[in-house]
C-alpha positions in Angstrom: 50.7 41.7 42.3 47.8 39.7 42.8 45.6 42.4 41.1 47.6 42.7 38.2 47.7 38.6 37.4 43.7 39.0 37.8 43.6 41.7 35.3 46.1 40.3 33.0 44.2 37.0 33.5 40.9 39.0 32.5 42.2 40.7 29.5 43.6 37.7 27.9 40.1 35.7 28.5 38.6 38.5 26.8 40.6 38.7 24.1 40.2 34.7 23.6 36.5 35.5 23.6 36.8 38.1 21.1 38.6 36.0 18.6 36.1 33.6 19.1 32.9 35.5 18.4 34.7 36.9 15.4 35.6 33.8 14.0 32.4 31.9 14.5 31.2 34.7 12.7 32.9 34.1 9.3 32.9 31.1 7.0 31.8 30.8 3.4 29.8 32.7 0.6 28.6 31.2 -2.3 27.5 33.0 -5.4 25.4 30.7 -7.7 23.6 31.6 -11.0 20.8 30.2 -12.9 19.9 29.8 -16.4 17.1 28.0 -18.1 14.3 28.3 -20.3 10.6 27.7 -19.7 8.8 27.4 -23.6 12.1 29.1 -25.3 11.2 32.3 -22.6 14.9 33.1 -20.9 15.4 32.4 -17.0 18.0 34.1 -15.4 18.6 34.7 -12.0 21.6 34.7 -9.2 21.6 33.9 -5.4 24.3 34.5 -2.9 24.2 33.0 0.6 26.8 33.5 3.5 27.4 29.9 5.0 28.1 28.1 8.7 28.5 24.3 9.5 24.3 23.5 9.1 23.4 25.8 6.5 23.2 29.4 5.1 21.1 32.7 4.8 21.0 34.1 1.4 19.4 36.6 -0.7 17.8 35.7 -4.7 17.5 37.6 -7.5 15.8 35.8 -11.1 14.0 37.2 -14.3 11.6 34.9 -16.4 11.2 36.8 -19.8 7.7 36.7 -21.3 7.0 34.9 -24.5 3.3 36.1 -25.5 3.2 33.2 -27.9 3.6 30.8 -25.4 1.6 32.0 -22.5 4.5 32.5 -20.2 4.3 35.8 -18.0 7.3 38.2 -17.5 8.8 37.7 -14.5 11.0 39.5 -12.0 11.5 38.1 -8.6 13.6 39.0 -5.3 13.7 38.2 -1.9 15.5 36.5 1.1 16.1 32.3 1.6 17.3 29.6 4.0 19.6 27.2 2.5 19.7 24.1 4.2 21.9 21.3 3.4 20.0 17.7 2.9 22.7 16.0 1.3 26.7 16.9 1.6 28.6 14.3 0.4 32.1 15.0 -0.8 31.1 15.1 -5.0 27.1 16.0 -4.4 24.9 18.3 -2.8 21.5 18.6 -2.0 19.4 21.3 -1.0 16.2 23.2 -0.1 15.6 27.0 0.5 12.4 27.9 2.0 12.2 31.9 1.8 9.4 35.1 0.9 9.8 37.3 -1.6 8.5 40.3 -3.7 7.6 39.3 -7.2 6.6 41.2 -10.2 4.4 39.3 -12.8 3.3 40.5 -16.0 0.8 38.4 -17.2 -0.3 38.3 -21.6 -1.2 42.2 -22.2 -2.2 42.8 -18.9 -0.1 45.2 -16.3 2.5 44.4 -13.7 1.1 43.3 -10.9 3.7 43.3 -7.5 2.8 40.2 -5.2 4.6 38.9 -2.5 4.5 35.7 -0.8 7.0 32.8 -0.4 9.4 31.2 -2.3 11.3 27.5 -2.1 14.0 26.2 -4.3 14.9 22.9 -4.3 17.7 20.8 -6.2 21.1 18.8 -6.3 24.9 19.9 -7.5 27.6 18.3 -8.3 30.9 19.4 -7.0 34.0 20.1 -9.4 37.5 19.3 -9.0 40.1 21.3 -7.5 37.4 23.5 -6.2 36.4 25.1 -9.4 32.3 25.0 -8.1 29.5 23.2 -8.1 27.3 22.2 -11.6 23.5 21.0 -11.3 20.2 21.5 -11.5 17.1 23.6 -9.5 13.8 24.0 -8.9 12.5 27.5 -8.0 8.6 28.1 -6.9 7.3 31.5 -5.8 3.5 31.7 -4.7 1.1 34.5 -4.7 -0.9 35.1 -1.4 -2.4 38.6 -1.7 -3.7 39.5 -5.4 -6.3 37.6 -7.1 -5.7 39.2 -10.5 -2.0 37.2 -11.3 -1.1 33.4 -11.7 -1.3 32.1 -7.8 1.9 30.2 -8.4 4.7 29.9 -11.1 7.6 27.7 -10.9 11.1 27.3 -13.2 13.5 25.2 -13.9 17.1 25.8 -14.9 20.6 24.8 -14.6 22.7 26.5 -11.8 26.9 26.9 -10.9 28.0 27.9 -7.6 31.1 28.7 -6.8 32.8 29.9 -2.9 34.7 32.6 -2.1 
């Protein structure tokens, strides 16, 4: 008898356990998109991070299109963040995303040229009512550390929603 109160004791820890480890394990993603314009050239990009209590891990997606005109290189940019909360109040948000990423940047009537270094975005949302997301603002910044030939640095601006699910 005492055996099977042991094993029955055992088993239900384990069980506990389970559950826990698979809840801590779930919690919130957010979907977000961008859209802006740097010198009428269309920035568009989207971001998805899965979230805990302190902050999330996330992957980026965001095109710049080029405007020859203007001097503004072509743009295509993907890679993997940190979102970390600075500010969660309960109407506003701010945030930073330290991250690296692969970039492709075409520069005026040159080729392509693939770089990779890191990224950080940086900005502040305002929260909806009844839940419907989150409007605001961003800045994104992705840097150049291996080719000398393309712009070291280039940076956007745009407006961003975010939304859970």
């Amino acid at each position: 008898m005492k055996k099977l109160i042991v094993v029955l004791c055992l088993l239900s820890s384990s069980a506990a356990f389970a559950a826990r480890n698979v809840a801590s394990y779930g919690g919130n993603k957010t979907a977000s998109i961008n859209l802006g314009m740097t010198s009428s050239a269309l920035n568009i990009g989207g971001r998805m991070e899965f979230d805990d209590a302190q902050g999330a891990l996330g992957a980026y997606v965001f095109m710049q299109t080029e405007k020859k005109d203007a001097g503004i290189p072509q743009v295509l940019s993907f890679g993997a963040h940190s979102f970390v909360r600075l500010v969660e109040a309960s109407n506003v948000t701010a945030f930073l995303a330290p991250g690296v990423g692969i970039s492709m940047i075409k520069m005026d009537g040159a080729d392509d040229k693939t770089v990779v270094g890191p990224s950080f975005r940086y900005g502040a949302q305002y929260k909806l009512a009844n839940g419907a997301g989150a409007i605001g603002i961003e800045r994104f910044e992705v840097w150049n550390w291996f080719d000398e030939d393309t712009a070291s640095s280039v940076d956007f601006t745009s407006a961003v929603y975010s939304f859970n699910f």
